[in-house]
FIVOZA-880657 format. One record per residue: x, y, z of N, C-alpha, C in turn; residue in three letters. Coordinates in pm, whole numbers, plus 50000, padded with zeros to 5 digits. Last residue first. Layout:
<nodes>
XYZXYZXYZALA/...
</nodes>
This chain:
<nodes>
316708763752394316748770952464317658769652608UNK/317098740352227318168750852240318218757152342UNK/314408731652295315728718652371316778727452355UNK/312628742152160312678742952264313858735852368UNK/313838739051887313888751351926313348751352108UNK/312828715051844314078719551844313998726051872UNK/309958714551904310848704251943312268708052004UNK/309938728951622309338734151738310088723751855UNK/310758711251436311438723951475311108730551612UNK/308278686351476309978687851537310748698251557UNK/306288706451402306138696151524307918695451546UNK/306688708051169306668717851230307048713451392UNK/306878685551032308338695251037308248702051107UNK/304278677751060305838664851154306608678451188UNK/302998686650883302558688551057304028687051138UNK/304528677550680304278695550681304228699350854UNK/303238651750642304388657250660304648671650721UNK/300128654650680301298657850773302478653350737UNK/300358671450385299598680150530300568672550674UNK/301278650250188301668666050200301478669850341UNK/298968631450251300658629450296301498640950317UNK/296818643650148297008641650283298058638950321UNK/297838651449865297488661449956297338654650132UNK/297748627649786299128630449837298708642449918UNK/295038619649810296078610749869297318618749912UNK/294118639449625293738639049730294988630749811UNK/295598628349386296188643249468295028645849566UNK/294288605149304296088603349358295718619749412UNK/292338616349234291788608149338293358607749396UNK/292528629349036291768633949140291808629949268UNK/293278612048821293998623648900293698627149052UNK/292328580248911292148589148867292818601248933UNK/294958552548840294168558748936293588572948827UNK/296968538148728295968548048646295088548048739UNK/298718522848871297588513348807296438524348732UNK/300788540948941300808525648840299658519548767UNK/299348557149145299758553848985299988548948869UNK/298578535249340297508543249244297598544549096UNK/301108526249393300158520149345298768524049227UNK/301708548649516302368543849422301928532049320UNK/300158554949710300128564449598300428561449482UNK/300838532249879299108531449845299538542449684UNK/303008544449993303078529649886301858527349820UNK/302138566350105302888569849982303438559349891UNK/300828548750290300008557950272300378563150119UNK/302948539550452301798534050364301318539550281UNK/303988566350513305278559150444303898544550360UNK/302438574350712302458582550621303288570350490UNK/302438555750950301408554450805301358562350728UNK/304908560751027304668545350932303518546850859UNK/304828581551100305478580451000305218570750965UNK/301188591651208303078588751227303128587251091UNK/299198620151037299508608351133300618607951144UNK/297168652051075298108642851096298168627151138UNK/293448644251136294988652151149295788639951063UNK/290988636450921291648632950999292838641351001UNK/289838639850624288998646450743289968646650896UNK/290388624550439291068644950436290548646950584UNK/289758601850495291288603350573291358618950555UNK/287098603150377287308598550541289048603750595UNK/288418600150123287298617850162287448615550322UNK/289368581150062290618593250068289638604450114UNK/287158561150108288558560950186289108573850172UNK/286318569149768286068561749858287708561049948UNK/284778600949727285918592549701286108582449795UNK/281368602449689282308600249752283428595749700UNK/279358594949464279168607949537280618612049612UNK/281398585549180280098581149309280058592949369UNK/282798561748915282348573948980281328575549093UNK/285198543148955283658544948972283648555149024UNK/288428535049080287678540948926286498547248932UNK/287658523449321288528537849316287808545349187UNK/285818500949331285738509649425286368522749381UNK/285618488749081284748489349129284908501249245UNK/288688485249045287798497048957286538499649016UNK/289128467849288289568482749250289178488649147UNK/287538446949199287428452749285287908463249290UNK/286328435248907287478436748974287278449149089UNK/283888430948743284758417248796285628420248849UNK/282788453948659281928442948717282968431648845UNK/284858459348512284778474048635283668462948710UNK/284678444248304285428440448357285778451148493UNK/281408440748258282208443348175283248442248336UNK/277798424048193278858429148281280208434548206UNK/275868421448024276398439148008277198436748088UNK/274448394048153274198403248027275098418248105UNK/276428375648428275238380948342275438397248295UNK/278328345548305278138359748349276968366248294UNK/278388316848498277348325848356277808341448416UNK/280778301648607279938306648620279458318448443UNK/281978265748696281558271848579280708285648661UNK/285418264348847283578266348864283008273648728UNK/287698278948829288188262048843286448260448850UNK/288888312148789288148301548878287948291648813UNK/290228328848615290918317548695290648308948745UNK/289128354648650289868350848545290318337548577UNK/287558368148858287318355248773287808348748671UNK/288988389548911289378380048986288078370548967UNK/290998408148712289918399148705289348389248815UNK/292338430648938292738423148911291038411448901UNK/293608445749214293348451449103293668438648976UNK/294128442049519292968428849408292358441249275UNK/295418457749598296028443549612295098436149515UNK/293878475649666294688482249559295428467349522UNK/292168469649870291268469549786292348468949604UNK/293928467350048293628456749999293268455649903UNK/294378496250082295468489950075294918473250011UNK/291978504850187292498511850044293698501750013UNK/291998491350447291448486150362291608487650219UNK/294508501250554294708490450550293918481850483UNK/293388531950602294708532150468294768512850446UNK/291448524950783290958529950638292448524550571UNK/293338521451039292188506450977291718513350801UNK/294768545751062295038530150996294128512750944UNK/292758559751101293848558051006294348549950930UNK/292168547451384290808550951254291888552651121UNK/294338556751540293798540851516292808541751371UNK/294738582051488295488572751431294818561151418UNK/292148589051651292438592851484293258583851432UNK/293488575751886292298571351842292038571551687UNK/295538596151938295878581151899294768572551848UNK/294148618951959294968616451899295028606251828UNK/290828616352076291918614552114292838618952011UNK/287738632351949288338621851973289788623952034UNK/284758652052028286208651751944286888637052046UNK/283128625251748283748640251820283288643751956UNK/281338612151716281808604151808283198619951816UNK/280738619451432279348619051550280128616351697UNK/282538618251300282538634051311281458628251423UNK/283698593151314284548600551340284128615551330UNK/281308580151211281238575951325282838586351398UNK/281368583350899280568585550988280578590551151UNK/283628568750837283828582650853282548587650902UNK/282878541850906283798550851002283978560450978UNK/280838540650740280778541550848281598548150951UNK/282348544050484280938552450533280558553650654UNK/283388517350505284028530350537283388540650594UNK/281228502850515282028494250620282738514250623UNK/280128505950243279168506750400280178506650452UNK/282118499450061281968508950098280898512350178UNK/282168470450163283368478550179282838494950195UNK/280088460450086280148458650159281498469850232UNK/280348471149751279068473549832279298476349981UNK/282048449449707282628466449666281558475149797UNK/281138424049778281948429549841282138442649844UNK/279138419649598278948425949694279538427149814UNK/280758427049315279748435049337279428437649525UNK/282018402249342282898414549338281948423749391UNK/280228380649567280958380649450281378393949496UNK/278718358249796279888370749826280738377849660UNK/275118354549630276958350049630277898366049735UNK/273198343649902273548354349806275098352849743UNK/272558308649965273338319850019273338325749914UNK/271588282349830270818290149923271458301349982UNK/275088272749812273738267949773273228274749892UNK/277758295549753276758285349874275528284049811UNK/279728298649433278238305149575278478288949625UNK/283528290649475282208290249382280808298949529UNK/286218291549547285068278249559283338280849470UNK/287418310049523287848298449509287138289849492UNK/285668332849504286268332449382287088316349333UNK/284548331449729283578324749645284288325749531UNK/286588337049905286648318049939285228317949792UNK/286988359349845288278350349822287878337649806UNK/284798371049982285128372549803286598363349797UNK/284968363050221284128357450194284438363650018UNK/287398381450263287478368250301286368359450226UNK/286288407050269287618401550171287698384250188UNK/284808408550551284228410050370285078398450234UNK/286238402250724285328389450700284798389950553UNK/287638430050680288238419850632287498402750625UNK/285298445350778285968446350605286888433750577UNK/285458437451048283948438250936284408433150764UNK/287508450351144287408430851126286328427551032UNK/287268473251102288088469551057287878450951010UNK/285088477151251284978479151128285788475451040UNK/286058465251537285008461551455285128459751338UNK/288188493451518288708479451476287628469451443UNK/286308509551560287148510951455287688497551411UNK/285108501351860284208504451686285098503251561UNK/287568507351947286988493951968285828496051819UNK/288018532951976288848528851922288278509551899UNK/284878549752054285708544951925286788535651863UNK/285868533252348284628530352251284638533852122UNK/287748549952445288088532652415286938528152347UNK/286848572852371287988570252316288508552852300UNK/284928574452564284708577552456285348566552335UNK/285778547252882285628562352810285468565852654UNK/284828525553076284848526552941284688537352892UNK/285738541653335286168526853308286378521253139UNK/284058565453323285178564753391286188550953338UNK/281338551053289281728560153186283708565653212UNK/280818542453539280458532953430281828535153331UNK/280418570953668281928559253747281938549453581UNK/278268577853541279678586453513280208575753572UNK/276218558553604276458560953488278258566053463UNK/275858558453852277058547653822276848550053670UNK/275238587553894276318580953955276988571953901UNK/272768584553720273738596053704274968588953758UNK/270668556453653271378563453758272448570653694UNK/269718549253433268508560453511269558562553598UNK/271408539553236270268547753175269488552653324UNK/272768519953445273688532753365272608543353305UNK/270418500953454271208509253599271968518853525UNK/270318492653264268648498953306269458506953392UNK/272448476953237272098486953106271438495453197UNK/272638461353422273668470853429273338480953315UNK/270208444353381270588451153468271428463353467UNK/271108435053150269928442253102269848446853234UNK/273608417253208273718427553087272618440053120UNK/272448402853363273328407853415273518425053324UNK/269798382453423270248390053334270978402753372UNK/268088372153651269038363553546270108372153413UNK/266088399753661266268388353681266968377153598UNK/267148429453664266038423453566266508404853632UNK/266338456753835266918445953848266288437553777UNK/265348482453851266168481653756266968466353738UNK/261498493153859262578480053867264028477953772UNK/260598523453780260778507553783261738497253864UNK/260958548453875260258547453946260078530553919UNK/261938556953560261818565053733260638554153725UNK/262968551753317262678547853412262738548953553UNK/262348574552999262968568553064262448557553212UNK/260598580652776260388589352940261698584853052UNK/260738561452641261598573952629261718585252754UNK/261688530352767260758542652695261698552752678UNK/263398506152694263178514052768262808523952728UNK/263378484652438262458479652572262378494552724UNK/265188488052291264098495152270262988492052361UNK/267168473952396267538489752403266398496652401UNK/266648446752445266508456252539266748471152524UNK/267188444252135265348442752220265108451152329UNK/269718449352041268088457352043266978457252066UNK/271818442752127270908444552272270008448152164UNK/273728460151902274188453752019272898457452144UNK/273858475051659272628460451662273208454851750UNK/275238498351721273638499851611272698484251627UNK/277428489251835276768495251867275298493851834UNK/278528451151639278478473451640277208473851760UNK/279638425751735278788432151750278788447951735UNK/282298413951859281648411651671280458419751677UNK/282718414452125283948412151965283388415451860UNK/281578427752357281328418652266282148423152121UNK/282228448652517282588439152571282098427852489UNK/281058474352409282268466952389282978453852446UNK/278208476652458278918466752299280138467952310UNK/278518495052668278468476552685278438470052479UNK/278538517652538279898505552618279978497952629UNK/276728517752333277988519452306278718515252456UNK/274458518452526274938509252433275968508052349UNK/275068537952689275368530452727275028518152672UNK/274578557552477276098560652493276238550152580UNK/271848558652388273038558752296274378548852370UNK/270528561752644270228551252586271638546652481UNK/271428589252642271788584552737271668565852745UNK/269748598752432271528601952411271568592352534UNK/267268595552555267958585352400268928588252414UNK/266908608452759266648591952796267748588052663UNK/269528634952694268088630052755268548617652754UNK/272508643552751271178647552850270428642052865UNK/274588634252598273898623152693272538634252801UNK/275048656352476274878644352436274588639752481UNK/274178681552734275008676252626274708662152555UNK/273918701053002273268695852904274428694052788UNK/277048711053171275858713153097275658705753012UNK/278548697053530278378697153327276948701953226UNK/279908712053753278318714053644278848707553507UNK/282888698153881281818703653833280648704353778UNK/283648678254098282648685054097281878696654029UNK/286048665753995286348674253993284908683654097UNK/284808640553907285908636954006285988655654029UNK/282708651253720282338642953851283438643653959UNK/284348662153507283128669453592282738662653728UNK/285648640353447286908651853480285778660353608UNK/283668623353359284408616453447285168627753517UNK/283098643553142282048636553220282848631453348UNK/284998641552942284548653753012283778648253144UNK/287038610352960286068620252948285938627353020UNK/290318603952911289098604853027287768605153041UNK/290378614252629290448596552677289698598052803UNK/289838641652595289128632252532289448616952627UNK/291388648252796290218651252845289428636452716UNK/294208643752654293908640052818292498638452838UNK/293948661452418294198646352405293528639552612UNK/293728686952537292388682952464292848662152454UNK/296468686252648295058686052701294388682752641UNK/298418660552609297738674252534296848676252592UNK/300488652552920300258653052771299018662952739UNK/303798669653028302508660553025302118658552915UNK/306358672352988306598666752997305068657853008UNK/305948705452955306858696952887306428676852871UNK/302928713853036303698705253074304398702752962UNK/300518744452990300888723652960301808728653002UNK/300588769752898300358764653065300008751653061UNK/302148780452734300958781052672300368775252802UNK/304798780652794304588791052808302368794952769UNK/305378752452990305278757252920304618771252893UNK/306678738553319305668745753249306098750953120UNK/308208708053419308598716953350307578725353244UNK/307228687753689307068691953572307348704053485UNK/309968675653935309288685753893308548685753715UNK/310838642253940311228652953918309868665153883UNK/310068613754127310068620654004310228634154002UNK/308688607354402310478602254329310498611954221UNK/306208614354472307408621254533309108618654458UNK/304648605454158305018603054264306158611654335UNK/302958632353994303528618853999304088615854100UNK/298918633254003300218637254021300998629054044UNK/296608624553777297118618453854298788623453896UNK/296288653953529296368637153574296638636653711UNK/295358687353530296318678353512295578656753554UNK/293038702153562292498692153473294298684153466UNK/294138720253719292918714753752292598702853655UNK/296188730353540296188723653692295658715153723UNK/294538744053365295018732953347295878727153429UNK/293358763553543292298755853471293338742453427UNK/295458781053561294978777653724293868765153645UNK/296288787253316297758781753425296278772353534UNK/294398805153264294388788653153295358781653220UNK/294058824653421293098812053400293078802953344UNK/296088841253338296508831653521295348826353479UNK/297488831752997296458843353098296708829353213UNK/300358820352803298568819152843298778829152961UNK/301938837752530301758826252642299998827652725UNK/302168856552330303198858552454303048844452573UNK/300788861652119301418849052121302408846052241UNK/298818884352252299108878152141299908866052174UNK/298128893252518299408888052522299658882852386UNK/295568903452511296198913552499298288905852520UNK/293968880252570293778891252457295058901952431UNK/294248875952830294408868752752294818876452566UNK/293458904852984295088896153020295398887452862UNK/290678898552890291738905652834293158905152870UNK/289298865752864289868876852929290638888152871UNK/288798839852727288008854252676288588866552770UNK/291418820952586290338823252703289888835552655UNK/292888784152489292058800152427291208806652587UNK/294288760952332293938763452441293588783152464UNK/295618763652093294688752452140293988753452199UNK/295568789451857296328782951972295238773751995UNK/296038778051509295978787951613295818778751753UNK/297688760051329297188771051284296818785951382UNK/298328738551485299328746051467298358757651382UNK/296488721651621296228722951491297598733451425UNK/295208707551905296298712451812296158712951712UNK/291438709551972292848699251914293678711651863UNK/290898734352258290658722852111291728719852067UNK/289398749552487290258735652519289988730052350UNK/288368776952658288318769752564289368761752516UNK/287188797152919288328793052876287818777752747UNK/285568829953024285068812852914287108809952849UNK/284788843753277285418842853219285378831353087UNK/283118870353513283338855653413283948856453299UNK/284638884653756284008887653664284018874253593UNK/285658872454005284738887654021284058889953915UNK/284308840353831285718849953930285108863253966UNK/283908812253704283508823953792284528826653905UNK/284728800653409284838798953522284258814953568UNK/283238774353169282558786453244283538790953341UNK/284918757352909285068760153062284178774653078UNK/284928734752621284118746952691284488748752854UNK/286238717152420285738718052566285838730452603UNK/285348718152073285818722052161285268716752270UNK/284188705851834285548699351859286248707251966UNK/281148712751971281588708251888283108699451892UNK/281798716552319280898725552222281748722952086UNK/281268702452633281618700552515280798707052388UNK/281258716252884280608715452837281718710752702UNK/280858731653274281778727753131281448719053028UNK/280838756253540279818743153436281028743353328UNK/282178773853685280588775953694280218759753629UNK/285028763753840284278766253742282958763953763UNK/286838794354025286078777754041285278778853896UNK/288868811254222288338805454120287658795254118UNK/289718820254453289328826554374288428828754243UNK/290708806154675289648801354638288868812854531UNK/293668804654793293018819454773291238818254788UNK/294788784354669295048786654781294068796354850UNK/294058783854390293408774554476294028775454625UNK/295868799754311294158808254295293848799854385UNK/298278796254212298138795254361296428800454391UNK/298218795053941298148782554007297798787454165UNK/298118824653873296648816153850297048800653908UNK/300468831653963299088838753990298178833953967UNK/302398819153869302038814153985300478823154037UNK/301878826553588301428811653616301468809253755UNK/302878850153545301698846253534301038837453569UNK/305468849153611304758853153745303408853653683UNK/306448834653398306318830053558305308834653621UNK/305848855953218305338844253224305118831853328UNK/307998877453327306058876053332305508862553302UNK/310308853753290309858862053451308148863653422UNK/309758829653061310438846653077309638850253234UNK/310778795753096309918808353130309998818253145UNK/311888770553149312718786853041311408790153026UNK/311528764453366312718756353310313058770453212UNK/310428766253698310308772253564311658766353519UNK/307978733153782309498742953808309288754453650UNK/305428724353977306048724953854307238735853865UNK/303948695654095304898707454148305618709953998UNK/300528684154167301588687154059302658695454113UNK/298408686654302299628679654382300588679754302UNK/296078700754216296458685754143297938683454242UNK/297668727954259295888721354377295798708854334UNK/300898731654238299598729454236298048723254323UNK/303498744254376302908734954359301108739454338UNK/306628756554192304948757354270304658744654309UNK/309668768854209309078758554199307638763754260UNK/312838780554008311978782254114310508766754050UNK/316358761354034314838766453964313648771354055UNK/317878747954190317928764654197316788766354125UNK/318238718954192318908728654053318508744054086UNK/316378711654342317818714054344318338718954275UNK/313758741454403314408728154335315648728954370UNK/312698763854569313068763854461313808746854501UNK/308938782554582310408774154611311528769654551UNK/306178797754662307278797054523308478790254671UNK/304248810554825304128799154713305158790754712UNK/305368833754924304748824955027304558812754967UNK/306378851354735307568841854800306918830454869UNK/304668863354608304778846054547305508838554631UNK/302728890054611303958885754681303948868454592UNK/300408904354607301338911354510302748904754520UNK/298488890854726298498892554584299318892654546UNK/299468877055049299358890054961299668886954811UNK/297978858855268298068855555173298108874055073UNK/296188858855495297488872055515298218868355341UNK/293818844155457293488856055425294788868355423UNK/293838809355347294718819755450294218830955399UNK/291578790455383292218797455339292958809655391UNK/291388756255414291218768755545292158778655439UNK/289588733055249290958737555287290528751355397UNK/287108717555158287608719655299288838726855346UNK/287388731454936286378737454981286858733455139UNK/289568714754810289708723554793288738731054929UNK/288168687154851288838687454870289428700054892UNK/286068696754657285508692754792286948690854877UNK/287808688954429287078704054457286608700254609UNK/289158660654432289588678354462288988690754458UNK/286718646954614287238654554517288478659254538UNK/286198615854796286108628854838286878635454688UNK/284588586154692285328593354748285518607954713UNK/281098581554789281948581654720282868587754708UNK/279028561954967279868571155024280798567754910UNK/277018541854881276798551654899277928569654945UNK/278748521254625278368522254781278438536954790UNK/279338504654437278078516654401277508517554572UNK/282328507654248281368504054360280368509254360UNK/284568490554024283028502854014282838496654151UNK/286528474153981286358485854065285668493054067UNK/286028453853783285898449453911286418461554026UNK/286388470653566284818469753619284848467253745UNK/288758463053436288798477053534287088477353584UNK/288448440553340288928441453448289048450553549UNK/287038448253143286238438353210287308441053376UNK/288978465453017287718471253078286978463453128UNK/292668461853100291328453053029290128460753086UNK/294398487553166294448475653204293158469353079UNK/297688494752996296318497953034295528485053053UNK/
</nodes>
């Protein structure tokens, strides 16, 4: 993937922007001898004899082990875009779901959320839908995730192999796809309505293009990236100013993403959600470790004349802002990617992990006279009592990770060296069976995840 400075040098903001697949769609000439009740006019078949579609995404998908209704469900809602049967009214992000309006003779609401193996991902309000229990998806969730496939693959590559839920063997998760893209970017290239949402007014819209452009600075959060110019644009927003600020590239391209729609979404296309959390995360990550750094060099060297000391106290402090944050910033910055969660995963288990490394006086040793002051006691002088031991509103780190799916195996396998630690060092109950309770969960996810795996490669 490429660099977001680099993917910039393809924003244009020339008046003629290229043509959709919905506009694309709308110019087609629809055949009217086209019969409902027939597929032969669709359907083809592969070298292997499989039958085959193709999609309004240029996707061609084969049936690999699809029961017949399930076929003939999916060419009924992929070939809709031949027909023009369907289209979506507006789409919308509604909590950890994506929301679809579509309009057909009658309306319909298709719904897009993270895997969870508990219930299905991908959901619609039809009765077709309703009435197949676990039998596979309705012709609106086949003809909707078409529509939201990727970039079709080249003529060399083999057919995509449908699933009975209307993904791709071989693509990836929807809800995972839409998060990295964004909704926003899928609505524009696609032409649909996006309804009012996070970015409706001047401030959400103020928000979210200070969150991109802080990514193009290393050391800077969101919250204190630009705040002169952030608070330099009203709330009414700017109709009718000057978006060209003179000498100033940054405060240009800000003023231009906050009043123009257009190069806002193309903007938003380049730096999506997902690369803006995953960039915050690591921040936070680098945050915590300048922390650890500055309690190392005052345990070695003693305070800075005229500087607050970095001691135990305000490291513990600093750490737990630094988490607070990212578990913060993982329910406001919903719903996220997959790999993103992971990224956030691993920056938490890598701080719990340090914090479990300096169980340990760490003034026992220093080479500097210091006074300790009155009542300290040794939960004062060591960082892991300070953070795990101490009682507080929060478990620190293990309340941020209950909140997260599944992860891989490497950070489960941390994750059960962190436990081991715990133990050893008299962690509190409470606090080790949160921990394992999250190792428990995905493990548990994995097994399912692979049987399932298996059971589709028997077939």
């Amino acid at each position: 993937m490429s660099e977001p400075s680099e993917q910039l040098r393809n924003l244009s903001l020339s008046e003629k922007m290229p043509t959709t697949r919905s506009q694309a769609k709308r110019a087609q000439e629809v055949d009217p001898s086209i019969d409902e009740s027939s597929s032969s006019e669709v359907e083809s078949m592969d070298d292997t004899g499989r039958k085959t579609i193709r999609g309004q995404s240029g996707v061609v998908y084969m049936n690999r082990d699809l029961s017949p209704l399930t076929w003939k469900r999916a060419v009924r809602g992929i070939r809709q875009y031949n027909r023009g049967d369907f289209d979506v009214s507006w789409c919308a992000r509604k909590g950890d779901w994506y929301a679809f309006q579509l309009s057909e003779d009658y309306r319909v609401a298709v719904r897009i959320g993270k895997p969870d193996g508990q219930e299905r991902s991908v959901q619609c309000s039809c009765n077709e839908y309703k009435s197949l229990g676990n039998a596979g998806a309705c012709k609106h969730i086949f003809w909707l995730l078409d529509q939201l496939q990727p970039e079709p693959p080249s003529a060399s590559q083999v057919s995509l192999a449908l699933k009975k839920d209307g993904s791709t063997q071989q693509g990836p998760v929807p809800y995972d796809h839409i998060s990295t893209v964004g909704l926003e970017s899928i609505a524009e290239d696609l032409g649909w309505a996006l309804q009012s949402g996070d970015n409706a007014t001047v401030s959400g819209r103020k928000d979210a293009v200070r969150d991109m452009l802080s990514v193009f600075d290393p050391r800077v959060a969101p919250e204190d990236y630009q705040a002169e110019l952030y608070n330099s644009i009203p709330a009414t927003g700017l109709a009718g100013e000057d978006l060209y600020v003179e000498g100033d590239l940054i405060a240009t391209i800000f003023r231009m993403a906050v009043d123009d729609n257009v190069f806002f979404r193309h903007f938003r296309k380049v730096v999506n959600p997902d690369l803006c959390a995953r960039t915050y995360f690591a921040k936070k990550r680098a945050e915590a470790d300048r922390a650890l750094d500055a309690l190392d060099e005052y345990v070695a060297d003693g305070p800075v004349a005229g500087q607050p000391p970095s001691d135990v106290l305000w490291c513990a402090e600093s750490l737990r802002r630094i988490v607070g944050s990212i578990h913060a910033n993982l329910d406001s910055r919903a719903p996220l990617g997959a790999a993103t969660k992971e990224f956030a995963s691993k920056a938490l288990l890598w701080i719990l992990w340090e914090v479990c490394e300096r169980n340990e006086d760490a003034y026992e040793d220093i080479e500097w006279s210091r006074n300790a002051p009155p009542g300290e006691t040794l939960e004062h002088r060591n960082l892991y009592l300070q953070l795990v031991h101490r009682k507080g509103p929060d478990n620190f780190v293990v309340d941020a990770l209950m909140d997260l799916p599944d992860v891989s195996r490497d950070l489960v396998d941390k994750a059960s060296d962190i436990v081991a630690s715990l133990t050893r060092y008299g962690a509190p109950r409470a606090y080790i069976g949160k921990m394992r309770e999250f190792i428990t969960r995905s493990q548990k996810r994995r097994i399912v995840d692979t049987e399932h795996g298996s059971q589709k490669r028997m077939k």
